[in-house]
Z-matrix of the N, CA and C atoms (Angstrom, degrees):
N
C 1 1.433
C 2 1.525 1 107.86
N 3 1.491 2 116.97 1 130.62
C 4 1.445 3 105.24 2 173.10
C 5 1.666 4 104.34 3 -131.75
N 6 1.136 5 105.56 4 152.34
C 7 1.538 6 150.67 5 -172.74
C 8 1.286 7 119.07 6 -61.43
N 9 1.500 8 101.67 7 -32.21
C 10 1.478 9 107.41 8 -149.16
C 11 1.713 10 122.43 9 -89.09
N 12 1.305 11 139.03 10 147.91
C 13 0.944 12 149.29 11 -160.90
C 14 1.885 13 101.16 12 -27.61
N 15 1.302 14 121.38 13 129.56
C 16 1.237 15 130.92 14 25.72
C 17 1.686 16 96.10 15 -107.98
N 18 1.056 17 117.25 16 126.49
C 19 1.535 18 124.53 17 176.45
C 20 1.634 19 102.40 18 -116.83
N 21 1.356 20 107.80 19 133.32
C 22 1.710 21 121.00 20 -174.90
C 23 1.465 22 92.08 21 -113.39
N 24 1.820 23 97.71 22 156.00
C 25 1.528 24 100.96 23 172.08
C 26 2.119 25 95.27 24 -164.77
N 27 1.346 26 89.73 25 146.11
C 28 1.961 27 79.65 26 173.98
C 29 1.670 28 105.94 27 -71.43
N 30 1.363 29 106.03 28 140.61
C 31 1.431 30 111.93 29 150.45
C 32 1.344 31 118.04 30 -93.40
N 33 1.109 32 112.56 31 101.68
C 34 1.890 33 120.27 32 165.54
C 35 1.342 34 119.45 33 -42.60
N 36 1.394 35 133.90 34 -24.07
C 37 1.152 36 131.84 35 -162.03
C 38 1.495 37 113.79 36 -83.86
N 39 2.133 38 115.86 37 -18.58
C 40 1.207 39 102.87 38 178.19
C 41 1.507 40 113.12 39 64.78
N 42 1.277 41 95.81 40 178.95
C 43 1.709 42 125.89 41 -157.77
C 44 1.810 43 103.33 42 -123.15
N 45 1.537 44 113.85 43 99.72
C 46 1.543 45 86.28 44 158.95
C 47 1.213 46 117.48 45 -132.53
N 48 1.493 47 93.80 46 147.98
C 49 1.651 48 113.85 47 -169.00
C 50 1.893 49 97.80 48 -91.96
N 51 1.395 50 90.26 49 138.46
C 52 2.002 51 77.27 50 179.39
C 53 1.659 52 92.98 51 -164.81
N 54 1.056 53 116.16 52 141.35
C 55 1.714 54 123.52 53 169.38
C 56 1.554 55 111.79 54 -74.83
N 57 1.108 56 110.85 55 130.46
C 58 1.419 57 102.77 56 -162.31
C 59 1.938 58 93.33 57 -86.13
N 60 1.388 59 103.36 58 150.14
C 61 1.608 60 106.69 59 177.26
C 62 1.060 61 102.77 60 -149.44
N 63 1.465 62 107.07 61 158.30
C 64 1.517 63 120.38 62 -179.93
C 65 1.495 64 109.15 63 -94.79
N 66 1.581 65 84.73 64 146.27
C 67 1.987 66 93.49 65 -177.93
C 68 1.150 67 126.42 66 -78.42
N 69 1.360 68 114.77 67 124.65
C 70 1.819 69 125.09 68 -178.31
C 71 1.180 70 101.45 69 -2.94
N 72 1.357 71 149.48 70 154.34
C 73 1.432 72 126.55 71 80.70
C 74 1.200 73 138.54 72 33.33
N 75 1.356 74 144.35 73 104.34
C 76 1.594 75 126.60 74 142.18
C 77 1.157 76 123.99 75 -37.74
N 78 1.525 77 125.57 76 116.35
C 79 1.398 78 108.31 77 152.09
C 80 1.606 79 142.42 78 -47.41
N 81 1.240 80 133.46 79 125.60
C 82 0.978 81 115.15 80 -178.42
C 83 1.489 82 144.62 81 -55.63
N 84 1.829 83 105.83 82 -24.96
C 85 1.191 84 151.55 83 -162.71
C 86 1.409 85 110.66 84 -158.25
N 87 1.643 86 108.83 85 129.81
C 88 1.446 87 96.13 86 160.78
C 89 1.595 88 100.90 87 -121.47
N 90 0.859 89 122.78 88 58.16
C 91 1.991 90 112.75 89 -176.81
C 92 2.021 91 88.79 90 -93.73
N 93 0.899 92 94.06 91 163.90
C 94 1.326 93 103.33 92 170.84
C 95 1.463 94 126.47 93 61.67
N 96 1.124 95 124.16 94 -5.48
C 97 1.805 96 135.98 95 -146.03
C 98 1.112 97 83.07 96 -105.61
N 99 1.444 98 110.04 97 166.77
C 100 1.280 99 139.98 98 172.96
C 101 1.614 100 124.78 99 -104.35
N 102 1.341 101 105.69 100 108.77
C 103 1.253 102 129.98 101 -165.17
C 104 1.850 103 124.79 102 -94.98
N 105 1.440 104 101.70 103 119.07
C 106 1.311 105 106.90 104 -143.17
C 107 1.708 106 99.20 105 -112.36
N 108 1.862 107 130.06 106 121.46
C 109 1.171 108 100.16 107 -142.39
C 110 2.189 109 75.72 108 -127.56
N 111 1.144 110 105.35 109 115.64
C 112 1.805 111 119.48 110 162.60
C 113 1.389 112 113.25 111 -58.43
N 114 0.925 113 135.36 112 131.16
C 115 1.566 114 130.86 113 -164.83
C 116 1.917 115 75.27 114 -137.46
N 117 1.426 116 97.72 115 119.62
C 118 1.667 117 96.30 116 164.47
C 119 1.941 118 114.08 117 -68.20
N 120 1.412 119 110.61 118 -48.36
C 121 1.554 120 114.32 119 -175.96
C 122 1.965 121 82.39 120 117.43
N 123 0.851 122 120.93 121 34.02
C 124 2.174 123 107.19 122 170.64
C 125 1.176 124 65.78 123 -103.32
N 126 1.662 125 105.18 124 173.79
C 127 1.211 126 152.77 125 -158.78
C 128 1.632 127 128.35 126 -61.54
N 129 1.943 128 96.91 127 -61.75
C 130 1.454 129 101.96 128 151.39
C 131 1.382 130 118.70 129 -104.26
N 132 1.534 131 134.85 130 11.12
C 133 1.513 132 125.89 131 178.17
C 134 1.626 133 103.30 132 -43.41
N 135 1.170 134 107.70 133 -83.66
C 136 1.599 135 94.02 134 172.55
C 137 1.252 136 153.30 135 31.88
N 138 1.582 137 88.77 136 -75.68
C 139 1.561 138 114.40 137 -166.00
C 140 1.435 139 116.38 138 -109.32
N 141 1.838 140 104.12 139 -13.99
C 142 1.419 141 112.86 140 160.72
C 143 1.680 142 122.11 141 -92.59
N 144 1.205 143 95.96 142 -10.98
C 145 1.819 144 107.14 143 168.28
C 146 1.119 145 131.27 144 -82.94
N 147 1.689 146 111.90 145 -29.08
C 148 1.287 147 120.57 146 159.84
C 149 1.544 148 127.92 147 -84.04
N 150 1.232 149 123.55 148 -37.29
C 151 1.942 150 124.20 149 121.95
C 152 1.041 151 115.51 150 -3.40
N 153 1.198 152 119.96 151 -75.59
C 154 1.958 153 123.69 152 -166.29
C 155 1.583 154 91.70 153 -68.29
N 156 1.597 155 125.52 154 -38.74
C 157 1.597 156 105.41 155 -154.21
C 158 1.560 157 87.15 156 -91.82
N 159 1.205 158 142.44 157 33.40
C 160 0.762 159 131.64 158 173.08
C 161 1.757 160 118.27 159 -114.45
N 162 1.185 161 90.07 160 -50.29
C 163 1.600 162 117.97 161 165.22
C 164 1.413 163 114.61 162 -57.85
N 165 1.743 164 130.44 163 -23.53
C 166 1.493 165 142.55 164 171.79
C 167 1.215 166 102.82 165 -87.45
N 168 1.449 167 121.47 166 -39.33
C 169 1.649 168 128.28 167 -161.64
C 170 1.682 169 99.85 168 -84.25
N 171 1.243 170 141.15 169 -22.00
C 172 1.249 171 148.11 170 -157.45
C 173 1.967 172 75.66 171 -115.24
N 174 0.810 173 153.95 172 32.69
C 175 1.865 174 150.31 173 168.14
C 176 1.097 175 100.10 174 -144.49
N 177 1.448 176 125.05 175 -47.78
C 178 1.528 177 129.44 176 -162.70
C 179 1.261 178 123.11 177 -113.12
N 180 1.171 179 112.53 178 -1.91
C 181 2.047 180 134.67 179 -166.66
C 182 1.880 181 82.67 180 11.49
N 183 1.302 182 91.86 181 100.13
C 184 1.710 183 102.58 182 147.99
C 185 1.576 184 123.36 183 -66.35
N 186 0.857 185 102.32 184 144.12
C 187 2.049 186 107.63 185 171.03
C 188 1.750 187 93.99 186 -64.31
N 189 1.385 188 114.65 187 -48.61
C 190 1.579 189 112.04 188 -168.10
C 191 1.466 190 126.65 189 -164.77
N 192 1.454 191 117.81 190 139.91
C 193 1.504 192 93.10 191 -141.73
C 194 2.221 193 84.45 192 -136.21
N 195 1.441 194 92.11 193 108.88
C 196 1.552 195 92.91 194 -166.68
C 197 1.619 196 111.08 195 -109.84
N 198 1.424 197 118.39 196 133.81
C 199 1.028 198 126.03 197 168.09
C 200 1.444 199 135.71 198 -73.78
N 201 1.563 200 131.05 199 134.74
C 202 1.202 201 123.65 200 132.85
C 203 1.398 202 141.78 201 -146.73
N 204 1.049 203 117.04 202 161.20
C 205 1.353 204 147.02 203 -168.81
C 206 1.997 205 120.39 204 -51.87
N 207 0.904 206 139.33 205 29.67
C 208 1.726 207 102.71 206 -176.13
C 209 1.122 208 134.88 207 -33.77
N 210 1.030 209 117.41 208 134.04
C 211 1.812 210 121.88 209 178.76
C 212 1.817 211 100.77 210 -35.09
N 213 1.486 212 116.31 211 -50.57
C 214 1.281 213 104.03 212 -150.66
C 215 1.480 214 84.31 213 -156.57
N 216 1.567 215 101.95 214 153.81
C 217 1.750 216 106.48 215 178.62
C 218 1.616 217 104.23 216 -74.24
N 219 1.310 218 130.29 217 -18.58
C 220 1.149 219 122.26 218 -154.84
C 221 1.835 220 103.55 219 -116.01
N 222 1.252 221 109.22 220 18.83
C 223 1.614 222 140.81 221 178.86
C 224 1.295 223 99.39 222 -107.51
N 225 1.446 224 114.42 223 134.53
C 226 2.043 225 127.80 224 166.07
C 227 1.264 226 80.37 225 -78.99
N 228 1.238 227 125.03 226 161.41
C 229 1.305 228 148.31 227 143.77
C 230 1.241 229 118.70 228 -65.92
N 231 1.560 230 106.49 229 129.74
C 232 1.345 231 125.51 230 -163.02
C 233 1.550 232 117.27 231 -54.47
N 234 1.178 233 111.42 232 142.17
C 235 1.974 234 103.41 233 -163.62
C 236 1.519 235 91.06 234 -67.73
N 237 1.489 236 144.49 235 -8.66
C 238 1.359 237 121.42 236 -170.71
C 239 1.648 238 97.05 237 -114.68
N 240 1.199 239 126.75 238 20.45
C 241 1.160 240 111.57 239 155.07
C 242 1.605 241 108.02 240 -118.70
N 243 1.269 242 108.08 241 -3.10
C 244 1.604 243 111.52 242 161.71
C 245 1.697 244 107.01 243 -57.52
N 246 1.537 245 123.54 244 -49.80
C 247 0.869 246 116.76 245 -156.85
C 248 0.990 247 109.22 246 -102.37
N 249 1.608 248 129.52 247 -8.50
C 250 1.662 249 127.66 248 154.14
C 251 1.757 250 109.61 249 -52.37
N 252 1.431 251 109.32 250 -39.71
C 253 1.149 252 108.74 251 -172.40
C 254 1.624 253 130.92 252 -71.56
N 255 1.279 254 97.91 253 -34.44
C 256 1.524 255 119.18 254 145.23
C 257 1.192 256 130.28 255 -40.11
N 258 1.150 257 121.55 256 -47.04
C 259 1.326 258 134.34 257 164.66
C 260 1.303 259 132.58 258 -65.83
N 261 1.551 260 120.02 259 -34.34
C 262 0.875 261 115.79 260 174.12
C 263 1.895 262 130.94 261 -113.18
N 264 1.496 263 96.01 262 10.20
C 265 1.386 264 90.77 263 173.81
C 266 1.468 265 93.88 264 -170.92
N 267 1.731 266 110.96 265 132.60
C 268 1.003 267 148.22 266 144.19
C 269 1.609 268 129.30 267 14.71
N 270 1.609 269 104.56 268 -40.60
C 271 1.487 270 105.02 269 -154.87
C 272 1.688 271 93.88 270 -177.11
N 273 1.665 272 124.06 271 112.20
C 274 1.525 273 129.34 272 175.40
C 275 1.558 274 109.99 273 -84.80
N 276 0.648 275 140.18 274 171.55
C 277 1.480 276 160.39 275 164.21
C 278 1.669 277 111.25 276 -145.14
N 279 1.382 278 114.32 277 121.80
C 280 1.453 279 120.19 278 143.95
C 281 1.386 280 134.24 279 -123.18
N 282 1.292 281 119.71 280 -144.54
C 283 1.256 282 120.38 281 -167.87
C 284 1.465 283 116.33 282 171.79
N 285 1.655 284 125.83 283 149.01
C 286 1.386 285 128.95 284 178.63
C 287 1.327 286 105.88 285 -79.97
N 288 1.443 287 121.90 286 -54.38
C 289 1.786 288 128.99 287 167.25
C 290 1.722 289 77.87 288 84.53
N 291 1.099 290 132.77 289 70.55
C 292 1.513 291 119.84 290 154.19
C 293 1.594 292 99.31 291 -106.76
């Protein structure tokens, strides 16, 4: 058996295409804001996202603290719930929940 050139193999790492953007802002304050919580859909995300918004919301008392859903952990989130989410609150939080 030989080794030698031309030898093929997958690269896992892929190709990514991405617009480069600059990162938010710090808020200066979060008391009062509206707190926006990504739930990937793994197993415990869930239950560790609502933990954290709970543990921020008892420091920061949000005005309102809204959930959502992705179809699937291994799904981006849909560009129109990107921009519902945008809209309606202040500041996202997610999480892997493994």
């Amino acid at each position: 058996m030989s080794f030698s050139p031309p030898l093929y193999g997958y690269d896992p790492r892929g190709v990514v295409v991405a617009e480069a953007r600059k990162i938010s802002p710090r808020l200066p304050n979060l008391h009062g804001l509206r707190l926006g919580v990504l739930d990937n859909a793994k197993m415990k995300a869930g239950r560790l996202l609502t933990y954290t918004a709970e543990i921020l919301n008892a420091e920061f008392g949000f005005s309102e603290i809204n959930t959502y859903v992705k179809r699937g952990f291994s799904f981006t989130a849909e560009p129109e719930m990107i921009t519902r989410m945008a809209a309606a609150n202040d500041l996202v939080i997610t999480a892997i929940g493994d």
